[in-house]
PDB file with one MODEL, atoms N, CA, C and O in Angstrom:
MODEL        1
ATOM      1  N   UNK A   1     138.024  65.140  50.558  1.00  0.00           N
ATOM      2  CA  UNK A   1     138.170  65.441  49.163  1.00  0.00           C
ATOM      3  C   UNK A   1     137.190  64.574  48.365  1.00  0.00           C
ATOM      4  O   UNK A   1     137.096  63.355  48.510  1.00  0.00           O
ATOM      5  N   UNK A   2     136.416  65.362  47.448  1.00  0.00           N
ATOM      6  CA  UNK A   2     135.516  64.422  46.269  1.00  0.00           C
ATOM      7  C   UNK A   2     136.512  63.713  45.740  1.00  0.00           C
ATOM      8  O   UNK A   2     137.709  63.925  45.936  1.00  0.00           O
ATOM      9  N   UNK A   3     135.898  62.601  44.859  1.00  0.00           N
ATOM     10  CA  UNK A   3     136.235  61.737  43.981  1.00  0.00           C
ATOM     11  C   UNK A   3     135.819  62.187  42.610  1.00  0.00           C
ATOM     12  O   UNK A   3     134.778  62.841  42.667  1.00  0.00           O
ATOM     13  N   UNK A   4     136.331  62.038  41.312  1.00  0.00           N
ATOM     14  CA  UNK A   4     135.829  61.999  40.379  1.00  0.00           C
ATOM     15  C   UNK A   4     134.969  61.174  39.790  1.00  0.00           C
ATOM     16  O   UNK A   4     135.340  60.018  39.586  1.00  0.00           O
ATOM     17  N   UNK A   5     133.922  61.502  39.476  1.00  0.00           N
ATOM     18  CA  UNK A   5     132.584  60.154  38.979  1.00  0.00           C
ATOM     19  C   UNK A   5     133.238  59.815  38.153  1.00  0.00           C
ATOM     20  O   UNK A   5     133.924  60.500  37.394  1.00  0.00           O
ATOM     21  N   UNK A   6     133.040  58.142  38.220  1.00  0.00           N
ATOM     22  CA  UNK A   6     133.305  57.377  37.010  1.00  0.00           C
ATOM     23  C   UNK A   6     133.328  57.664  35.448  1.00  0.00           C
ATOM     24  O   UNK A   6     134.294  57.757  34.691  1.00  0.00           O
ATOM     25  N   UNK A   7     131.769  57.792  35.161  1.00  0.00           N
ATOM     26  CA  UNK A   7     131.572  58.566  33.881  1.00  0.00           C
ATOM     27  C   UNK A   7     131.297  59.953  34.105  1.00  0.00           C
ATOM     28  O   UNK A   7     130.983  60.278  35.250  1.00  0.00           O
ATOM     29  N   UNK A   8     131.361  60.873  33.169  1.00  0.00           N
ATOM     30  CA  UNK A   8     131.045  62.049  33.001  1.00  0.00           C
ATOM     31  C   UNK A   8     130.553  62.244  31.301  1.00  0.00           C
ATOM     32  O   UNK A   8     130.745  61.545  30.306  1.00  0.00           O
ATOM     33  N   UNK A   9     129.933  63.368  31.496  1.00  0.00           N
ATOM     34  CA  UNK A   9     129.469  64.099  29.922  1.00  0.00           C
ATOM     35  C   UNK A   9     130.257  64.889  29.273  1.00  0.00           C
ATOM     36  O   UNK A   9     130.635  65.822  29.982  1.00  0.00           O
ATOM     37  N   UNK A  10     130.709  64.906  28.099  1.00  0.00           N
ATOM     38  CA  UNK A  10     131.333  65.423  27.171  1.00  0.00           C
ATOM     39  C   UNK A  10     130.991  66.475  26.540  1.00  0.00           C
ATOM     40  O   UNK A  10     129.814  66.153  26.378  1.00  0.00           O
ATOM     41  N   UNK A  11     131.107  67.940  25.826  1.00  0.00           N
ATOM     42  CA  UNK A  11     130.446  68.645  25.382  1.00  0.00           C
ATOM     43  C   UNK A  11     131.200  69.230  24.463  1.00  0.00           C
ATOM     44  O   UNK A  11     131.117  70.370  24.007  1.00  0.00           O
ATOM     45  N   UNK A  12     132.177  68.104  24.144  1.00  0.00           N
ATOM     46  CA  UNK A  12     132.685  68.994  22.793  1.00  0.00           C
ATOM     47  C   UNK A  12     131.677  68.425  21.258  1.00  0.00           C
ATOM     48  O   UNK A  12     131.028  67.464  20.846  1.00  0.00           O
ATOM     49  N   UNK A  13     131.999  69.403  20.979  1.00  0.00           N
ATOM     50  CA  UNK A  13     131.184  69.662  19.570  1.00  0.00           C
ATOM     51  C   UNK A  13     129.851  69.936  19.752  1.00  0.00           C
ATOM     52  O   UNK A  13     128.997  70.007  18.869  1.00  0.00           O
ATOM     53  N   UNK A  14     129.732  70.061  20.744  1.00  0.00           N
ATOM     54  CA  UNK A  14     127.739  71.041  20.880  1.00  0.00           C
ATOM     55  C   UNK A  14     127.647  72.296  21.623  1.00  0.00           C
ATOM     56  O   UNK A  14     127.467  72.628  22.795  1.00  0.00           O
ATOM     57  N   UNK A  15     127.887  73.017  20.203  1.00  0.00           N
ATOM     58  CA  UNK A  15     127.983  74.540  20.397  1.00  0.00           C
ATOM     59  C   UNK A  15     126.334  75.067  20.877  1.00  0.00           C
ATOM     60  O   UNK A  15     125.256  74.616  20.488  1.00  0.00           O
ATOM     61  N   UNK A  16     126.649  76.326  21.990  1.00  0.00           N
ATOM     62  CA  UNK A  16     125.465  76.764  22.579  1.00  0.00           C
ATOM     63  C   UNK A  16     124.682  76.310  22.804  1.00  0.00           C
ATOM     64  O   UNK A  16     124.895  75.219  23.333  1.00  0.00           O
ATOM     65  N   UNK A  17     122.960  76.764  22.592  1.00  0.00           N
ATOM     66  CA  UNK A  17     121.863  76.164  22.808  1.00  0.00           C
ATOM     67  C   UNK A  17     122.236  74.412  23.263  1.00  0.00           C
ATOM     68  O   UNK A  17     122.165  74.079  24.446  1.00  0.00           O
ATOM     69  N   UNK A  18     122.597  73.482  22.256  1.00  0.00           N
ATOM     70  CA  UNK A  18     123.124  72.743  22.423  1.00  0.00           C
ATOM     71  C   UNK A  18     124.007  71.971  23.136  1.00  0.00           C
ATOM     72  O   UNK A  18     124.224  70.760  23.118  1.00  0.00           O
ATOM     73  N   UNK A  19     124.402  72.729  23.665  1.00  0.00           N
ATOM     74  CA  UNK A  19     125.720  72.256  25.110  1.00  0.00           C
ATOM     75  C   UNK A  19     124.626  72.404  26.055  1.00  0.00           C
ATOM     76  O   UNK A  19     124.324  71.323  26.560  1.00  0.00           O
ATOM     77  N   UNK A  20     123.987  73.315  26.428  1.00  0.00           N
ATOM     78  CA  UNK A  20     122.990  73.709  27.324  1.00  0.00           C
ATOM     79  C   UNK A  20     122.068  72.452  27.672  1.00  0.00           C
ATOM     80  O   UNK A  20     121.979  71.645  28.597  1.00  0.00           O
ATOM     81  N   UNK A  21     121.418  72.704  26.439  1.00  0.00           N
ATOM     82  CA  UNK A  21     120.291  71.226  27.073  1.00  0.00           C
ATOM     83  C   UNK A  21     120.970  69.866  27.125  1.00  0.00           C
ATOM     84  O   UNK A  21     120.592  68.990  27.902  1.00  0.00           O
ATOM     85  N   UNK A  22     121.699  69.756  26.514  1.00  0.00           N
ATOM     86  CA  UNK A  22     122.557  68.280  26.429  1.00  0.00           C
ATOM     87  C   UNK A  22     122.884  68.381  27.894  1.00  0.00           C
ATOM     88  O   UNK A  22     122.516  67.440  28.598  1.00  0.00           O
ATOM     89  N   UNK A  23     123.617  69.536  28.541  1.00  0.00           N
ATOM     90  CA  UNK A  23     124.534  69.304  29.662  1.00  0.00           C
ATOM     91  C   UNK A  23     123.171  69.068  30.838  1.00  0.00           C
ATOM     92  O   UNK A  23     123.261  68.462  31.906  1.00  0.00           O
ATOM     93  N   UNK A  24     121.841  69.791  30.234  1.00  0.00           N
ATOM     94  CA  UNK A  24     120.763  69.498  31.404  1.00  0.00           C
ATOM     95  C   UNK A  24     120.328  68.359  31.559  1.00  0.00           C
ATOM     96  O   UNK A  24     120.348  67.865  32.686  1.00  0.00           O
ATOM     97  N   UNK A  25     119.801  67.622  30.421  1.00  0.00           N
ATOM     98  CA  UNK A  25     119.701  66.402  29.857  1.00  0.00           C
ATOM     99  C   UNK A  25     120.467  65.299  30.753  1.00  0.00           C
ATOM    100  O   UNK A  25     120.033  64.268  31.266  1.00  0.00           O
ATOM    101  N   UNK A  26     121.961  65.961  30.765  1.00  0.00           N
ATOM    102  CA  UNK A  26     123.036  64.664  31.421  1.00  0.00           C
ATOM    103  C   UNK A  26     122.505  64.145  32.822  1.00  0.00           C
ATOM    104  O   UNK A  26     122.110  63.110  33.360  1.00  0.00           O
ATOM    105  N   UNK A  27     122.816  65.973  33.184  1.00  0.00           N
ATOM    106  CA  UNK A  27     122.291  66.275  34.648  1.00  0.00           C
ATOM    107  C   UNK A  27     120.965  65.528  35.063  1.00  0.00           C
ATOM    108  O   UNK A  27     120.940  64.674  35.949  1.00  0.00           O
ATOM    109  N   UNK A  28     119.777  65.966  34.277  1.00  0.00           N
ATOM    110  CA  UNK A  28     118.943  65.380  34.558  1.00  0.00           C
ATOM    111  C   UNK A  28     118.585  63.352  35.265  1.00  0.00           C
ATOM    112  O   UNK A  28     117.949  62.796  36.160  1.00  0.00           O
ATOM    113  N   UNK A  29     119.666  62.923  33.905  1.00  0.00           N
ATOM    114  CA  UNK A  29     119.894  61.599  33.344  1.00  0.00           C
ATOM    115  C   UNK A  29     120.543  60.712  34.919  1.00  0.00           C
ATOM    116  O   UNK A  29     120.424  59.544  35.287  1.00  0.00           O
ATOM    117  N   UNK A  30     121.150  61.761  35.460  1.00  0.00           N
ATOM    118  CA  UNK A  30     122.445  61.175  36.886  1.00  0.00           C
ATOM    119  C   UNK A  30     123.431  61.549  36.468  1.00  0.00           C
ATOM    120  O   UNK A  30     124.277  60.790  36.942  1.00  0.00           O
ATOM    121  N   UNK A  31     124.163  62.648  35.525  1.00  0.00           N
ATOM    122  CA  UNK A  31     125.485  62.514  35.416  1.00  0.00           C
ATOM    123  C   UNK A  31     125.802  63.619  36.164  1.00  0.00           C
ATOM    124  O   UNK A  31     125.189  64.682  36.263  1.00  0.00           O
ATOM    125  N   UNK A  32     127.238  63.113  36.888  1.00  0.00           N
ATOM    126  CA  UNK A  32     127.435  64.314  38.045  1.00  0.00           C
ATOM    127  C   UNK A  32     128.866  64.318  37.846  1.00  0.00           C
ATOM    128  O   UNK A  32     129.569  64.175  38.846  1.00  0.00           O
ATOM    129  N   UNK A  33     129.600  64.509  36.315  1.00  0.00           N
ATOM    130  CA  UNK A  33     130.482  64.947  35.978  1.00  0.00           C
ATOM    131  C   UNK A  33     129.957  65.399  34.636  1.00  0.00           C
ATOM    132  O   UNK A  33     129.267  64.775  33.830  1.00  0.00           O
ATOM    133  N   UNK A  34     130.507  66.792  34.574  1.00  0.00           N
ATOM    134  CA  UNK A  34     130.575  67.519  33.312  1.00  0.00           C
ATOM    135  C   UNK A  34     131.677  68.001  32.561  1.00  0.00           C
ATOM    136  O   UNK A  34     132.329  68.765  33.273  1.00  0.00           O
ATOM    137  N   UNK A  35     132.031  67.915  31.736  1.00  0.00           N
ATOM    138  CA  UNK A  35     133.302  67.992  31.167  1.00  0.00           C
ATOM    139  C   UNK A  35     133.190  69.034  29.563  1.00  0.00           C
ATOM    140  O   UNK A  35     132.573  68.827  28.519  1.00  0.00           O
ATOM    141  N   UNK A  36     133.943  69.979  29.927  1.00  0.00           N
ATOM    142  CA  UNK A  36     133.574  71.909  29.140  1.00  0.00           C
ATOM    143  C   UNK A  36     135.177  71.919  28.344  1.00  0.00           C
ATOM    144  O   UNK A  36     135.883  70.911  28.318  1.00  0.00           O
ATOM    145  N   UNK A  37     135.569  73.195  27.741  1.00  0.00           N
ATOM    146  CA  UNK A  37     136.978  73.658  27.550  1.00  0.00           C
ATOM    147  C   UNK A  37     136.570  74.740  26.835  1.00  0.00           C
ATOM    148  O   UNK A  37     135.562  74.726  26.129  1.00  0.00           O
ATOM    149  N   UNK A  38     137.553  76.024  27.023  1.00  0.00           N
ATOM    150  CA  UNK A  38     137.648  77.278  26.638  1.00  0.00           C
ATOM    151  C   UNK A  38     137.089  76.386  24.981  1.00  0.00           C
ATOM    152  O   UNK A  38     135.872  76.451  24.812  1.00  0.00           O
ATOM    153  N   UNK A  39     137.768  75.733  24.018  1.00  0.00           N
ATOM    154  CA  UNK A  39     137.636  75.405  22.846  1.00  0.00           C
ATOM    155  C   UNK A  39     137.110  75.218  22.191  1.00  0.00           C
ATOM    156  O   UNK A  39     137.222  75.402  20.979  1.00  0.00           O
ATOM    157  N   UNK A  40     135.621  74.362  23.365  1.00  0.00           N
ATOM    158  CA  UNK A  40     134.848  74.077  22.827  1.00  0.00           C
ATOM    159  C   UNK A  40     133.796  75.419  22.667  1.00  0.00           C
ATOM    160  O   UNK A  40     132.678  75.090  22.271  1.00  0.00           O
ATOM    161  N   UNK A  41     134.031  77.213  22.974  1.00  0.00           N
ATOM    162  CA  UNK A  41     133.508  77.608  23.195  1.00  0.00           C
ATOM    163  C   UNK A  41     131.698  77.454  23.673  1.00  0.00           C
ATOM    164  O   UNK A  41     130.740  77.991  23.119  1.00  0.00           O
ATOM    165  N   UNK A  42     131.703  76.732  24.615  1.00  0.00           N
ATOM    166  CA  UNK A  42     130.248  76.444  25.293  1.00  0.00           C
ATOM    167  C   UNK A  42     130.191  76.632  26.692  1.00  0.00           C
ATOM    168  O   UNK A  42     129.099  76.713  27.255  1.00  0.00           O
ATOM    169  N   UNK A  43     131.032  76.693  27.178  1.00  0.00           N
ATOM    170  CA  UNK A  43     131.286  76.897  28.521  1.00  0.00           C
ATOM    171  C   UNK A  43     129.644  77.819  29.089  1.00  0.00           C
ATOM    172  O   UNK A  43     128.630  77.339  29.598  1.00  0.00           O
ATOM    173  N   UNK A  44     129.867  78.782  28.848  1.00  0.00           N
ATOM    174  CA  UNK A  44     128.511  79.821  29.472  1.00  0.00           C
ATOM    175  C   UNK A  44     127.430  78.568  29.439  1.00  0.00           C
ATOM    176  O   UNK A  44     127.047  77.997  30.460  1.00  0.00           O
ATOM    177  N   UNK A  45     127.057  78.279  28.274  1.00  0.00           N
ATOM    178  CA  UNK A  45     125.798  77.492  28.048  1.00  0.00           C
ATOM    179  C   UNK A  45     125.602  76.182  29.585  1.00  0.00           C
ATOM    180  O   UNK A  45     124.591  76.029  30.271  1.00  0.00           O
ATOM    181  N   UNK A  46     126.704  75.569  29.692  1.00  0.00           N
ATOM    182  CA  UNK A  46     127.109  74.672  30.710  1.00  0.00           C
ATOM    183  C   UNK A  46     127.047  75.497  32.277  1.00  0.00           C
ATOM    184  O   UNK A  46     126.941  74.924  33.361  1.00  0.00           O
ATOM    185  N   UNK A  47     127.118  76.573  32.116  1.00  0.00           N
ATOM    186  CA  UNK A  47     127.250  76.758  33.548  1.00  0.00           C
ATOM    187  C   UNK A  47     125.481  77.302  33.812  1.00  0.00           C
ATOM    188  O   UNK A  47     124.824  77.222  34.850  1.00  0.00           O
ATOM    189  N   UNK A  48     125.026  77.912  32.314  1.00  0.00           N
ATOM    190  CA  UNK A  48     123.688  78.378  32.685  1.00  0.00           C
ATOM    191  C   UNK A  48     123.094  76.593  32.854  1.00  0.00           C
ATOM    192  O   UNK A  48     121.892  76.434  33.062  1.00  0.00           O
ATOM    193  N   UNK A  49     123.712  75.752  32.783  1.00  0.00           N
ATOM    194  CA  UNK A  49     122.738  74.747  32.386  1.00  0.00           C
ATOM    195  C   UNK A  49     122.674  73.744  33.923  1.00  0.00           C
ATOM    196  O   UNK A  49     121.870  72.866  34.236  1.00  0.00           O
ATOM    197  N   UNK A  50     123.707  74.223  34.574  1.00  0.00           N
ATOM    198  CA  UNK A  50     124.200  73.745  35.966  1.00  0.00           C
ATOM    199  C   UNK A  50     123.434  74.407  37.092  1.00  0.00           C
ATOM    200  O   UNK A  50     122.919  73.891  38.085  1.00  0.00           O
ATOM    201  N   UNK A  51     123.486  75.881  36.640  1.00  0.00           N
ATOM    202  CA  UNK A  51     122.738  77.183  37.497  1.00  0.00           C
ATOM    203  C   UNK A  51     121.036  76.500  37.503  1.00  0.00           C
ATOM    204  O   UNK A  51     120.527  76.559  38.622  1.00  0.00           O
ATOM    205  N   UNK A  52     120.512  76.139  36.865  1.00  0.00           N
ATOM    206  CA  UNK A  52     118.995  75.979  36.617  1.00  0.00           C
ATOM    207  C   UNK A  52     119.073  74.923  36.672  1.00  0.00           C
ATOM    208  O   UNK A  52     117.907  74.571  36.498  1.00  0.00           O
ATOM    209  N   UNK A  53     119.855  73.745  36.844  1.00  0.00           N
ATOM    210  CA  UNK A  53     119.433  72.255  37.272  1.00  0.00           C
ATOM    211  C   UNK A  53     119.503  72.683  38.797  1.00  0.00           C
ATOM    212  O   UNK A  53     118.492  72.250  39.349  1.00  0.00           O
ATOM    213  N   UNK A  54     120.293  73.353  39.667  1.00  0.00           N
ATOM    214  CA  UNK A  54     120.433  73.728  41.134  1.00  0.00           C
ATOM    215  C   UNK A  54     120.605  73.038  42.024  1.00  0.00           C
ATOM    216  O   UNK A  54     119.991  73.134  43.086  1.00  0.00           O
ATOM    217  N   UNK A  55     121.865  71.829  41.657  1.00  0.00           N
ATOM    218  CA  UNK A  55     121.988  70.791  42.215  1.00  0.00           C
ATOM    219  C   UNK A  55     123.384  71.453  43.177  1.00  0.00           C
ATOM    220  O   UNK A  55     124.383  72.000  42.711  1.00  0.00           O
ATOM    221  N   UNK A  56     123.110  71.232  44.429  1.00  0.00           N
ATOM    222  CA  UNK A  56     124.554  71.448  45.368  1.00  0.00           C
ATOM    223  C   UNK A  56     125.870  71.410  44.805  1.00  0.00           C
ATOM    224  O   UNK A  56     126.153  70.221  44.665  1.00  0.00           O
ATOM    225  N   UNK A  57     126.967  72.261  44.350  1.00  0.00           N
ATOM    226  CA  UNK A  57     127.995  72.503  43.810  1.00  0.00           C
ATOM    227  C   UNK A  57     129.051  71.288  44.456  1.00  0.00           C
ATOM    228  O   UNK A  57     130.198  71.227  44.014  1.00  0.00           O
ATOM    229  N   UNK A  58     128.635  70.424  45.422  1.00  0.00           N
ATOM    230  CA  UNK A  58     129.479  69.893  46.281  1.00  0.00           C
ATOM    231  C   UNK A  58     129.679  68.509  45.632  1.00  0.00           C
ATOM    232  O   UNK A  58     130.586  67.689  45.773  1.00  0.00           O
ATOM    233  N   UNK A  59     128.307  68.490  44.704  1.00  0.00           N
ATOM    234  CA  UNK A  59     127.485  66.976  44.259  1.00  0.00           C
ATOM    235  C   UNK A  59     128.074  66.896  42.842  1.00  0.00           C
ATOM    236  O   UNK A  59     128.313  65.842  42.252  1.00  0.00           O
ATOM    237  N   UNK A  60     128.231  67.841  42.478  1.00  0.00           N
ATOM    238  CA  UNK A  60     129.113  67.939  40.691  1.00  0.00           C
ATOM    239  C   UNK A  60     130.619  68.578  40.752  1.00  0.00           C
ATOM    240  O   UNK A  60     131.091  69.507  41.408  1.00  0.00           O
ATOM    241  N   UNK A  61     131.246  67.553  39.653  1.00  0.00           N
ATOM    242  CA  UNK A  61     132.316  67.697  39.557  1.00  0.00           C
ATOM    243  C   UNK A  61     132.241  68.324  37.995  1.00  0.00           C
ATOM    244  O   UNK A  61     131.554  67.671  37.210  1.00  0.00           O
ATOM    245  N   UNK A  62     132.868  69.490  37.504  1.00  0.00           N
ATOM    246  CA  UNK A  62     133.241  70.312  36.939  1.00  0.00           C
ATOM    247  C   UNK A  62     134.770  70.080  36.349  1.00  0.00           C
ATOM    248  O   UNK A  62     135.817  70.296  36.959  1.00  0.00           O
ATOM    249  N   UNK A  63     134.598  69.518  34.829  1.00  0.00           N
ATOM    250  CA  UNK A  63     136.171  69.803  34.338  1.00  0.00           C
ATOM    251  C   UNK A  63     135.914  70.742  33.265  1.00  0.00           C
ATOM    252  O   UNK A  63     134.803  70.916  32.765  1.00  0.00           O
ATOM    253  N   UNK A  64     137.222  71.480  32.849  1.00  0.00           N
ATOM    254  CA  UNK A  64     137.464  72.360  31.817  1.00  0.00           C
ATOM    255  C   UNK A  64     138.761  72.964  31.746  1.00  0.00           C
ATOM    256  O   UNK A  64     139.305  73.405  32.758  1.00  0.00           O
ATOM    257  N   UNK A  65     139.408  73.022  30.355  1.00  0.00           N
ATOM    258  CA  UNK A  65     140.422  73.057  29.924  1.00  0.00           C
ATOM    259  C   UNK A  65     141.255  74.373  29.140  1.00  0.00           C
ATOM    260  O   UNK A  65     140.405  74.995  28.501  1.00  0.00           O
ATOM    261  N   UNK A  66     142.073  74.751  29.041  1.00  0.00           N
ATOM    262  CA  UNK A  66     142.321  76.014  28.185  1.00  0.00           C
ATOM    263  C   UNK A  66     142.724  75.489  27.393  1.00  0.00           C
ATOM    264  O   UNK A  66     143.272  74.403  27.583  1.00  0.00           O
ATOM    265  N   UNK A  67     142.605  76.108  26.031  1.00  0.00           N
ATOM    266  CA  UNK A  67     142.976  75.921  24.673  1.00  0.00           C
ATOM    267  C   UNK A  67     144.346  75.587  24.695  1.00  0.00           C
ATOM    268  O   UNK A  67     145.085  76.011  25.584  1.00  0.00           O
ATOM    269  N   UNK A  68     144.877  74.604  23.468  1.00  0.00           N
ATOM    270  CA  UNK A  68     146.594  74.295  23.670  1.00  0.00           C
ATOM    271  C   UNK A  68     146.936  75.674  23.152  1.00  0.00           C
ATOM    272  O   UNK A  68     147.791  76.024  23.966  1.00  0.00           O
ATOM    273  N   UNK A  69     146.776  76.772  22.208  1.00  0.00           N
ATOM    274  CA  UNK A  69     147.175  77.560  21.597  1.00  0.00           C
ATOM    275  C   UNK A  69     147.036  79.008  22.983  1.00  0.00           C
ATOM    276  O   UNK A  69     147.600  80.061  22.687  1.00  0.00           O
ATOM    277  N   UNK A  70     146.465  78.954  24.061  1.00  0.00           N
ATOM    278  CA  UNK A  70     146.675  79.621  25.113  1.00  0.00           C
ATOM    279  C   UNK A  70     147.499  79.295  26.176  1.00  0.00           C
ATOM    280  O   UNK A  70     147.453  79.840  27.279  1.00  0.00           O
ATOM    281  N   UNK A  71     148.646  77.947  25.677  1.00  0.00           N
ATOM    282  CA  UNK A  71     149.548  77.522  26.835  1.00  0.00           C
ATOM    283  C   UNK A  71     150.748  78.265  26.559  1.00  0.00           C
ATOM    284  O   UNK A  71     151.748  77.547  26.582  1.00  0.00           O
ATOM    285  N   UNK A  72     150.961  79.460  26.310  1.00  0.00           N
ATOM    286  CA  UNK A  72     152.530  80.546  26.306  1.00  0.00           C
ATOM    287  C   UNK A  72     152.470  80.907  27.369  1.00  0.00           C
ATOM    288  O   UNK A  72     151.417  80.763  27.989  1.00  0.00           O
ATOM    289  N   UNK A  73     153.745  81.589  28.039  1.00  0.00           N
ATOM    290  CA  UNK A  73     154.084  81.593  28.919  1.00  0.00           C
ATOM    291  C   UNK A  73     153.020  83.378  28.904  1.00  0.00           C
ATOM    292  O   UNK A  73     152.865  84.099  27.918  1.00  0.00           O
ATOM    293  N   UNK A  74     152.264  83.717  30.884  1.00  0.00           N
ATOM    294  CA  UNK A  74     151.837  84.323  30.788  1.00  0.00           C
ATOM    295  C   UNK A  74     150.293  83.756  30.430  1.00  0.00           C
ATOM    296  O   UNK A  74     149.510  84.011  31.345  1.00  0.00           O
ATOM    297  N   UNK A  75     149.780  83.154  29.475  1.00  0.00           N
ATOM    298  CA  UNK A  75     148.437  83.265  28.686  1.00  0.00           C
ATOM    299  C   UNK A  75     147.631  82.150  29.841  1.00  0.00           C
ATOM    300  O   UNK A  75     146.407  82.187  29.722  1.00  0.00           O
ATOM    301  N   UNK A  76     148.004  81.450  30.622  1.00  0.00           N
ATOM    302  CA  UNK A  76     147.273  80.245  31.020  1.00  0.00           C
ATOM    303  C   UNK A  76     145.980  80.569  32.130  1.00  0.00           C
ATOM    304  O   UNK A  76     144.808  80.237  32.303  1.00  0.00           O
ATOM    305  N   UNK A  77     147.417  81.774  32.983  1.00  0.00           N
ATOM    306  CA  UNK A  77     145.736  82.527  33.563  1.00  0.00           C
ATOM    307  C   UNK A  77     144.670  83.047  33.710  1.00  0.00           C
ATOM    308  O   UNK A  77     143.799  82.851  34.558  1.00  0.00           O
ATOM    309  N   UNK A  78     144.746  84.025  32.510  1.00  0.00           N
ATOM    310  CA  UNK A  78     143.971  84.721  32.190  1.00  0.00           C
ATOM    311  C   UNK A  78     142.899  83.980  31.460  1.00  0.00           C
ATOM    312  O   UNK A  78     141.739  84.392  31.501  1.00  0.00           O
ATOM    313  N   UNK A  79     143.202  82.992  30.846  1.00  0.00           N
ATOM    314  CA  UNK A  79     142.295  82.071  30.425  1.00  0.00           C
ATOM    315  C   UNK A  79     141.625  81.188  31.306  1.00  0.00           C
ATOM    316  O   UNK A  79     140.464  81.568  31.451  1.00  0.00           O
ATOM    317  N   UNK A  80     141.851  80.282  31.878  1.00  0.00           N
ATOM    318  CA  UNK A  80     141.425  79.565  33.075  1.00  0.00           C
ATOM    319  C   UNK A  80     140.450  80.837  34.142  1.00  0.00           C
ATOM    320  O   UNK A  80     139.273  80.801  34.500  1.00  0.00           O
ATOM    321  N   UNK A  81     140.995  81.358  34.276  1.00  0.00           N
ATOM    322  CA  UNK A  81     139.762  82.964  34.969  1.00  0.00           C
ATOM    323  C   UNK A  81     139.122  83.751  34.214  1.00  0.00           C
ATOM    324  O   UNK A  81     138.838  84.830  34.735  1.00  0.00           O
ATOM    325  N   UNK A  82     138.625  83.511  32.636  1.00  0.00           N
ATOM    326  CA  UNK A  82     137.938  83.748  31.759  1.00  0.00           C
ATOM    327  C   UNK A  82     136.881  82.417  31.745  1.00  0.00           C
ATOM    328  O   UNK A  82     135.764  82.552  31.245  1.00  0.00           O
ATOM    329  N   UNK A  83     137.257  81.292  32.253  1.00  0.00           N
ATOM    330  CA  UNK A  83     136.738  79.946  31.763  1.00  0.00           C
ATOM    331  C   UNK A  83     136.108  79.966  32.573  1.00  0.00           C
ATOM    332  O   UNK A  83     134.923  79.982  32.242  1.00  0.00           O
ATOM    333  N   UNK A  84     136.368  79.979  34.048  1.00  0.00           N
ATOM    334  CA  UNK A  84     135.643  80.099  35.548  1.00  0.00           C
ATOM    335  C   UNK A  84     134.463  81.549  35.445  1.00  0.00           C
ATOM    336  O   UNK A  84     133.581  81.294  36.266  1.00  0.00           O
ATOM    337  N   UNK A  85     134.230  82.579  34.925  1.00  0.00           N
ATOM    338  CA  UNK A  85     134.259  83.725  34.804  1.00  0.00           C
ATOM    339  C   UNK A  85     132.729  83.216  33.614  1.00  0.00           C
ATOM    340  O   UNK A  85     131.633  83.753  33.774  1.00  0.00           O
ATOM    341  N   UNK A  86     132.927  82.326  32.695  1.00  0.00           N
ATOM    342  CA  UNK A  86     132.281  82.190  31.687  1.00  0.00           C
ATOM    343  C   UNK A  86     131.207  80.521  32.409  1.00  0.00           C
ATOM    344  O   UNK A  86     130.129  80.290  31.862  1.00  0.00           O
ATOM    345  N   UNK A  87     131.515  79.918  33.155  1.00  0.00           N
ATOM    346  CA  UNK A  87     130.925  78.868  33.855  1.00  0.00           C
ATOM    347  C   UNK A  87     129.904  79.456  35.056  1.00  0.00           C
ATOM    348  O   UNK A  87     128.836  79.016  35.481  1.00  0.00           O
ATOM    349  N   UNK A  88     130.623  80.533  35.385  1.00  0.00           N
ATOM    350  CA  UNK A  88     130.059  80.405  36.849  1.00  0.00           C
ATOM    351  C   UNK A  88     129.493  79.970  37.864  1.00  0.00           C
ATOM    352  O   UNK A  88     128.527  80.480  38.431  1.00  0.00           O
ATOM    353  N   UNK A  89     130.319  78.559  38.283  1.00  0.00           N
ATOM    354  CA  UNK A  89     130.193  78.212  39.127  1.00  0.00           C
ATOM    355  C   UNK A  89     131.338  78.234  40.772  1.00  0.00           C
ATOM    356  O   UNK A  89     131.392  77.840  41.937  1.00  0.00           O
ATOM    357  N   UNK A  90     131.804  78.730  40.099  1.00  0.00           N
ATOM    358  CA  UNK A  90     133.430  78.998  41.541  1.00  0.00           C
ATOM    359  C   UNK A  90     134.166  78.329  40.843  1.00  0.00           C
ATOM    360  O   UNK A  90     134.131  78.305  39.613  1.00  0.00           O
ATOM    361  N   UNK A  91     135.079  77.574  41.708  1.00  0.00           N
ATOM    362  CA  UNK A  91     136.226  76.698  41.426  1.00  0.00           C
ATOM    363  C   UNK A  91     135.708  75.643  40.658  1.00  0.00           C
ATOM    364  O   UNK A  91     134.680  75.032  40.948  1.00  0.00           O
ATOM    365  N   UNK A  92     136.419  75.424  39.674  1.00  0.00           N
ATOM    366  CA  UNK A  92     136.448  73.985  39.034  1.00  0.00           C
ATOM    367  C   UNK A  92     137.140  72.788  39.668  1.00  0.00           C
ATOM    368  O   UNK A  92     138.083  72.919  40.449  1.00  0.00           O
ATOM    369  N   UNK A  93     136.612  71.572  39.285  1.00  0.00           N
ATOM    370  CA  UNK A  93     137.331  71.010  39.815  1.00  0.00           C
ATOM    371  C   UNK A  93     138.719  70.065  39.123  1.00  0.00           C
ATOM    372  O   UNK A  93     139.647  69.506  39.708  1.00  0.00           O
ATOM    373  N   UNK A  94     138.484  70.141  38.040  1.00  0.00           N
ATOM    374  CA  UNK A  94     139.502  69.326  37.239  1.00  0.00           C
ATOM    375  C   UNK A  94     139.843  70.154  35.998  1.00  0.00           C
ATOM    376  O   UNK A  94     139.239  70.031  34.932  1.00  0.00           O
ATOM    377  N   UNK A  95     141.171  71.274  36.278  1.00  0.00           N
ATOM    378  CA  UNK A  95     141.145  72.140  34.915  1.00  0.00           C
ATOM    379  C   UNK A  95     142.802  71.627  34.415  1.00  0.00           C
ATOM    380  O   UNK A  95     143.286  72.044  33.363  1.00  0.00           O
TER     381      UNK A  95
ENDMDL
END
């Protein structure tokens, strides 16, 4: 089983374009935790930004979260497989 890296990158409040290069930027930098949420709507940007750094999926750890206002009973899945769906990278690892 991986470990979670110490530090990781944050991407709330940098909508699109912005989540994108920031999250490449991290990547670039050594950071091999990234940290997304349905909320922050950026997710896509993060996963295109993971896809084109093309670092082994094994080597990054992946968190992301569903919105509190999608925790009713019923709503959690469909979200979390919208989130994965919108990342594309497979499994996350810390949702």
């Amino acid at each position: 089983m991986k470990s979670i890296p110490n530090i990781g990158y944050g991407t709330w409040n940098r909508p699109g374009n912005t989540a994108y290069e920031g999250a490449l930027a991290a990547l670039e930098a050594g950071y091999r935790h990234l940290d997304c949420a349905e909320g922050y709507e950026n997710e896509e940007f993060v996963g295109r930004a993971i896809a084109e750094f093309g670092l082994p999926r094994g080597d990054l750890w992946v968190t992301t979260k569903v919105a509190p206002e999608n925790f009713g009973p019923g709503q959690i899945r469909p979200h979390a497989e919208a989130s994965l769906d919108k990342l594309g990278v497979g499994p996350v690892d810390l949702l």
